[in-house]
N, C-alpha and C positions, 0 to 999 in steps of 0.2 A: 625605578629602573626597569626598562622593559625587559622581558626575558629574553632568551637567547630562543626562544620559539618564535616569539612576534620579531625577534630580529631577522630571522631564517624568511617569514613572510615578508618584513619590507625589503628585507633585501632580492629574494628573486621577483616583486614587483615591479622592483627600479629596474631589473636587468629583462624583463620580461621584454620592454621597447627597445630596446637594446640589440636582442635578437629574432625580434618581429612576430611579439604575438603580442595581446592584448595586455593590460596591467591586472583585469581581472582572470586572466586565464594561468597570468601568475600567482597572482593570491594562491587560485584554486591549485594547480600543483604546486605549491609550497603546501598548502595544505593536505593534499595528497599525499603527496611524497616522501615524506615520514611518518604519516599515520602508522599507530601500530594494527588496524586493522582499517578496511578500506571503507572508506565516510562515505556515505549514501548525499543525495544534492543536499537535503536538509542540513545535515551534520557541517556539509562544507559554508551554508550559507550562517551556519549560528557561530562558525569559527572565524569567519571573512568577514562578516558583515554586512554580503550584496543579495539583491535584492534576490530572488527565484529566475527572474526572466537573465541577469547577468551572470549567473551560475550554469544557468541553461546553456547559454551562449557560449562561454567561455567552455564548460565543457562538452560542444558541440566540438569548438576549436580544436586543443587539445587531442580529441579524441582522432580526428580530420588530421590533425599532426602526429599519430601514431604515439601521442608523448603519454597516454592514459587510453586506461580499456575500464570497459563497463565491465559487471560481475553481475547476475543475479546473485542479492546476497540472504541466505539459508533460513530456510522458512517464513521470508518474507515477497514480497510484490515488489521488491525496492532494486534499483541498481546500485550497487559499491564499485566505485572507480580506487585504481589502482596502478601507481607509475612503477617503469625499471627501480630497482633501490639502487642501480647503479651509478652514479653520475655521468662516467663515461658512456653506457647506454644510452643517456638522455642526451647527450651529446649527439650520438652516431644520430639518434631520431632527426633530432633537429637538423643537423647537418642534411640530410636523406632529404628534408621537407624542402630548405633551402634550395637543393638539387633540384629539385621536380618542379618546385613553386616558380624560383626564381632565375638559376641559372640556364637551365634548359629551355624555357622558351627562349631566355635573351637572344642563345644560340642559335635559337631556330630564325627570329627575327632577323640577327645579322645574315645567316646561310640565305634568305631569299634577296639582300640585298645586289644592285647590280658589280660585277668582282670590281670595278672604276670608281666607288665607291667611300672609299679611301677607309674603310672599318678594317682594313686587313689585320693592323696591329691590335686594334681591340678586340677583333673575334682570336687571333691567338693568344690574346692576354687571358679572356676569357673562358677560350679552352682546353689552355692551363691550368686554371682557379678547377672545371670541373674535372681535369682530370685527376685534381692533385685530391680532393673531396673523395673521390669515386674511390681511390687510393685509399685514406681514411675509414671510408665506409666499409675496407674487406680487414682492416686492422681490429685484432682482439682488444679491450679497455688496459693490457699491458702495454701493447703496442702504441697506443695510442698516449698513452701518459709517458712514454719515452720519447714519442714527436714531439710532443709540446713541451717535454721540459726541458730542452734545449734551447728552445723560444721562449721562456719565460723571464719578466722584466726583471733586472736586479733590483734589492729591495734597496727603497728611496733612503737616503741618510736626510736626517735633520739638517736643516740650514745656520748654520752659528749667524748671530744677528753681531754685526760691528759695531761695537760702542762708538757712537759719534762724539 
């Protein structure tokens, strides 16, 4: 039975594409992310399984996504990376990267298009989506767990199978 650690790893792997980052860059914060002290690349690579140059990468990424910081770690030559422990943190980060990465140009893209165009409704669908983020991004992790939990899905009931 696999542990509830290697579960924590496949599970923010599967979600890593999900929210648009690598599957190795989730490994690595999974692996990150509850260390009790912070894993240097080696450490990450003997606990993931990827290669040097995919650890590298991924947390090039990460790092690029504000979602991990490097640490010189104490009286060695080494970096120890290091995430929020807070989930809602990790959240705002990613949210923030989104913003920058993805919504933001789109907006700038539609702003140069001619106003006859016909994008009217998408650029205000759009700059909704960022204002509603931007919104988000000034909320505390209480704040923030009270948005969402009013959007959160009811839990599935089992389906009774009919005897034919």
């Amino acid at each position: 039975m696999p542990s509830p650690r290697s579960d924590l790893v496949a599970i923010f792997t599967d979600a890593a594409t999900l929210i648009g980052i690598s599957r190795p860059a989730g490994q690595c914060l999974a692996t990150i992310w509850r260390a009790p002290d912070p894993p240097d690349a080696d450490a990450i690579m003997a606990a993931t399984g990827l290669s040097r140059s995919a650890v590298s990468t991924a947390l090039k990424e990460l790092r690029e996504a504000g979602m991990v910081q490097g640490e010189r770690l104490h009286g060695t030559r080494r970096d120890g990376y290091s995430a929020p422990e807070d989930a809602w943190a990790l959240l705002r980060q990613h949210l923030a990267l989104r913003l920058r990465r993805d919504l933001m140009p789109l907006l700038d893209r539609l702003a140069a298009l001619p106003a006859d165009s016909g994008a009217a409704d998408l650029t205000a669908m759009l700059a909704s989506v960022s204002a509603w983020v931007e919104a988000l991004l000034r909320m505390t992790p209480a704040e923030m767990e009270r948005e969402f939990a009013h959007a959160a899905p009811e839990p599935r009931s089992k389906k009774k199978k009919k005897k034919g």
